[in-house]
Residue frames as a rotation matrix with the C-alpha (Angstrom) as fourth column:
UNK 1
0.593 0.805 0.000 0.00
0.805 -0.593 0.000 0.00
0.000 0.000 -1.000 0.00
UNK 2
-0.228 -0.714 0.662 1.76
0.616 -0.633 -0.470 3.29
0.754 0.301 0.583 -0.99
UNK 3
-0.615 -0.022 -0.788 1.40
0.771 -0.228 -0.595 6.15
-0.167 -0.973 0.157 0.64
UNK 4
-0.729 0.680 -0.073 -1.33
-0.593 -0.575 0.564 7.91
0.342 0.455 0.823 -1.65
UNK 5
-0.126 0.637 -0.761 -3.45
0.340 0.748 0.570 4.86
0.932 -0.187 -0.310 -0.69
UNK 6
-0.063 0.432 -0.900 -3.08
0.998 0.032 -0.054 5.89
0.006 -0.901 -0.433 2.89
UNK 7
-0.910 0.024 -0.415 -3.63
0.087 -0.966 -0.245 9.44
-0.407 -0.258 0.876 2.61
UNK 8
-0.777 0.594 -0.208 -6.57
-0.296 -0.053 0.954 8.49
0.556 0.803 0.217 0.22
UNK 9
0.049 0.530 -0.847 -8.32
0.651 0.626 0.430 5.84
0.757 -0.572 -0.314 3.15
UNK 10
-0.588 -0.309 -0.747 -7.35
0.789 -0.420 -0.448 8.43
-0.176 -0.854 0.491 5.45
UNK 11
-0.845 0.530 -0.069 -9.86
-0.496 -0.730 0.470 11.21
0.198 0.432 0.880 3.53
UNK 12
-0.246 0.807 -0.537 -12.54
-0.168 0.510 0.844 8.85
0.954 0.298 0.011 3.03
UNK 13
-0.366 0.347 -0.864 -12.46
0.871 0.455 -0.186 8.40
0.328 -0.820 -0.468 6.99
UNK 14
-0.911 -0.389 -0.136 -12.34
0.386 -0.921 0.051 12.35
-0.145 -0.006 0.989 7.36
UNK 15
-0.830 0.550 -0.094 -15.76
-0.250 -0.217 0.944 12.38
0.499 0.806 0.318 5.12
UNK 16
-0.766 0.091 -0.637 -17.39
0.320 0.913 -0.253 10.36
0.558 -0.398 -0.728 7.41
UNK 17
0.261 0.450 0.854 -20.29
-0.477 -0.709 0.520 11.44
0.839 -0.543 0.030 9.31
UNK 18
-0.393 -0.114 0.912 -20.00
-0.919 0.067 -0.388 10.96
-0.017 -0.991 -0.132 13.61
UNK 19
0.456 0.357 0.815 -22.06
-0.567 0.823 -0.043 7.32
-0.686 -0.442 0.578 13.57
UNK 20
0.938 -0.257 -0.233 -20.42
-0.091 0.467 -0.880 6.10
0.335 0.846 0.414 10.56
UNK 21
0.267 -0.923 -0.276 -17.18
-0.463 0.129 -0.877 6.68
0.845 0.362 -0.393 12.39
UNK 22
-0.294 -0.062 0.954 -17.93
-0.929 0.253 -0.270 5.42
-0.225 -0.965 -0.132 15.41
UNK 23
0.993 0.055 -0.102 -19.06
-0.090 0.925 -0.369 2.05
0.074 0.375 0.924 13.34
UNK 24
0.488 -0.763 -0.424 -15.49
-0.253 0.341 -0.905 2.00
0.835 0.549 -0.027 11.95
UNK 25
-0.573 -0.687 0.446 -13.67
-0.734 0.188 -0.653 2.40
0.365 -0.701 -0.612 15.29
UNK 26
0.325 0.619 0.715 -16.24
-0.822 0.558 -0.109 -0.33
-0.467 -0.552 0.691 16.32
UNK 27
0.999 0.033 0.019 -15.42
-0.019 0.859 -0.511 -2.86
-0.033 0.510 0.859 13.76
UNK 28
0.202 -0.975 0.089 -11.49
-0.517 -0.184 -0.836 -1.82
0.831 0.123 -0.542 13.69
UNK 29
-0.215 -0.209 0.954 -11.68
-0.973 0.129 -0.191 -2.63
-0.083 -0.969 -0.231 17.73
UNK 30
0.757 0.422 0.499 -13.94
-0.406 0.902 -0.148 -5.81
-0.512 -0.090 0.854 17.20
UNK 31
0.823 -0.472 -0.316 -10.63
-0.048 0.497 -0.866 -7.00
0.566 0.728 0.387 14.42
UNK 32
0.071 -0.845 0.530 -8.16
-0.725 -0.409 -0.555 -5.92
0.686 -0.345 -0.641 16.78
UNK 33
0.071 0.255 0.964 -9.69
-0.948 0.319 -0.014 -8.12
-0.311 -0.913 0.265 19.84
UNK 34
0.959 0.228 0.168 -10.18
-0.157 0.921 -0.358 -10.99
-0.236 0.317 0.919 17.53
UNK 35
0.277 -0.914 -0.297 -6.17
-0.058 0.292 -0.955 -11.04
0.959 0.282 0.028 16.15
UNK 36
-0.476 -0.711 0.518 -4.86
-0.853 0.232 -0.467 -10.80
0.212 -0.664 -0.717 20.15
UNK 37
0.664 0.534 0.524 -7.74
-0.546 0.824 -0.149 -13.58
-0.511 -0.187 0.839 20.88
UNK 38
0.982 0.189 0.026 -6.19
-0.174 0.943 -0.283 -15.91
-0.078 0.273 0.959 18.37
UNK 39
0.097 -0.950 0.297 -2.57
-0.528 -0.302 -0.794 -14.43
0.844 -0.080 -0.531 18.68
UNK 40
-0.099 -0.131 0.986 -3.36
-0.988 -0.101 -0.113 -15.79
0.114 -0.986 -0.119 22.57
UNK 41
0.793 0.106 0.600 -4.49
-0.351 0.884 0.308 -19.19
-0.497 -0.455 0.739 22.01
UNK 42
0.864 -0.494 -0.097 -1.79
-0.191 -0.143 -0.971 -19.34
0.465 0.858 -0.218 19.69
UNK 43
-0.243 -0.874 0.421 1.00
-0.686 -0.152 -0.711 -18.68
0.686 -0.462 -0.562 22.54
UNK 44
0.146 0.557 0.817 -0.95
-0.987 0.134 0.086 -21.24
-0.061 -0.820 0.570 24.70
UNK 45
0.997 -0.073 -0.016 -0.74
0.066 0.957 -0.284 -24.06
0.036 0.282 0.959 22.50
UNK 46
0.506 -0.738 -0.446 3.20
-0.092 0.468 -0.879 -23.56
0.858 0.486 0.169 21.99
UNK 47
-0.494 -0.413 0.765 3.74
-0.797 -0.137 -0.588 -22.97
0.347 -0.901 -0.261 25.88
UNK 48
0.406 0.315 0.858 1.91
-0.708 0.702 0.078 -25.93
-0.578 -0.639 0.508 26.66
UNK 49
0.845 -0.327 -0.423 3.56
-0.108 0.670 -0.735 -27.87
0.524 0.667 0.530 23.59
UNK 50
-0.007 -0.994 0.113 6.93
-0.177 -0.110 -0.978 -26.63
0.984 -0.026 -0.175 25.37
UNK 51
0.013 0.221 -0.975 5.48
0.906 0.411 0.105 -28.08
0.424 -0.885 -0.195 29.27
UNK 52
-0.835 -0.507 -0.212 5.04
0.521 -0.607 -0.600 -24.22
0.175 -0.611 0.772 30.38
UNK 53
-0.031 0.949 -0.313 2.31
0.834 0.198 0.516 -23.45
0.551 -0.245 -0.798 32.59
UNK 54
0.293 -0.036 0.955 0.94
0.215 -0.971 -0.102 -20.89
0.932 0.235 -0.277 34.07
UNK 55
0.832 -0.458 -0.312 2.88
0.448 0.222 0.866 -21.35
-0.328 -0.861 0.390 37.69
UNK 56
0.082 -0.928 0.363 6.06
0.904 0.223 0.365 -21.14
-0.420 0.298 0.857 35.44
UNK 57
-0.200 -0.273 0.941 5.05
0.488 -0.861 -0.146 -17.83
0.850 0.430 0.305 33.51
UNK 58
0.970 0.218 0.112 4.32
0.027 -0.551 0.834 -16.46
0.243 -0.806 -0.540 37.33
UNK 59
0.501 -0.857 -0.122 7.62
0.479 0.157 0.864 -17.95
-0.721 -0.491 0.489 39.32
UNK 60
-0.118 -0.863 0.492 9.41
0.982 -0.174 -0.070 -16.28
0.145 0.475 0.868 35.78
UNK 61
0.399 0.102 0.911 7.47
0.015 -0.994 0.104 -12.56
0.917 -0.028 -0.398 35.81
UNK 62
0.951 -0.029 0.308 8.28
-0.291 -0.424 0.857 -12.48
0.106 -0.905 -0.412 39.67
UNK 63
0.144 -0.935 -0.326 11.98
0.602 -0.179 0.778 -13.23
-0.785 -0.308 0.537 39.56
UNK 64
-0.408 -0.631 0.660 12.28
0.881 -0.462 0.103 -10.98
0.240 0.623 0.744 36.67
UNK 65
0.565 0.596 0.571 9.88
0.124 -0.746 0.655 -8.07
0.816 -0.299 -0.495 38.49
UNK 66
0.731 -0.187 0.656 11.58
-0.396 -0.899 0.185 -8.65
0.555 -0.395 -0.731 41.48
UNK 67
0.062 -0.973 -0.221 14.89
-0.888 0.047 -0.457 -10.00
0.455 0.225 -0.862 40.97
UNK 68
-0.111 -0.229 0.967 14.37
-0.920 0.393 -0.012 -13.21
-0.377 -0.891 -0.254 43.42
């Protein structure tokens, strides 16, 4: 995508009336929630492929939070 394309998609939001852009940031949010959703089960399956539970991602955030 070039950057005329995003100055172009950028207008066209600009044009917009107030409920029409509050759709978009609705449906942008609803795409946004759905890629970390499957981004998350994603990191689940290889942390449980690799035997790491969630004990293990605790006992690691708390010696690396506070050094122990």
């Amino acid at each position: 995508m070039s950057r005329t394309d995003v100055q172009q998609i950028l207008e066209m939001i600009d044009r917009l009336s107030e409920g029409e852009r509050e759709l978009l940031e609705q449906r942008l949010a609803q795409r946004a929630e759905a890629e970390w959703r499957k981004e998350a089960e994603q990191a689940r399956r290889e942390a449980t492929a690799r035997g790491i539970d969630q004990t293990a991602v605790d006992e690691a955030v708390r010696k690396r939070r506070y050094g122990r």
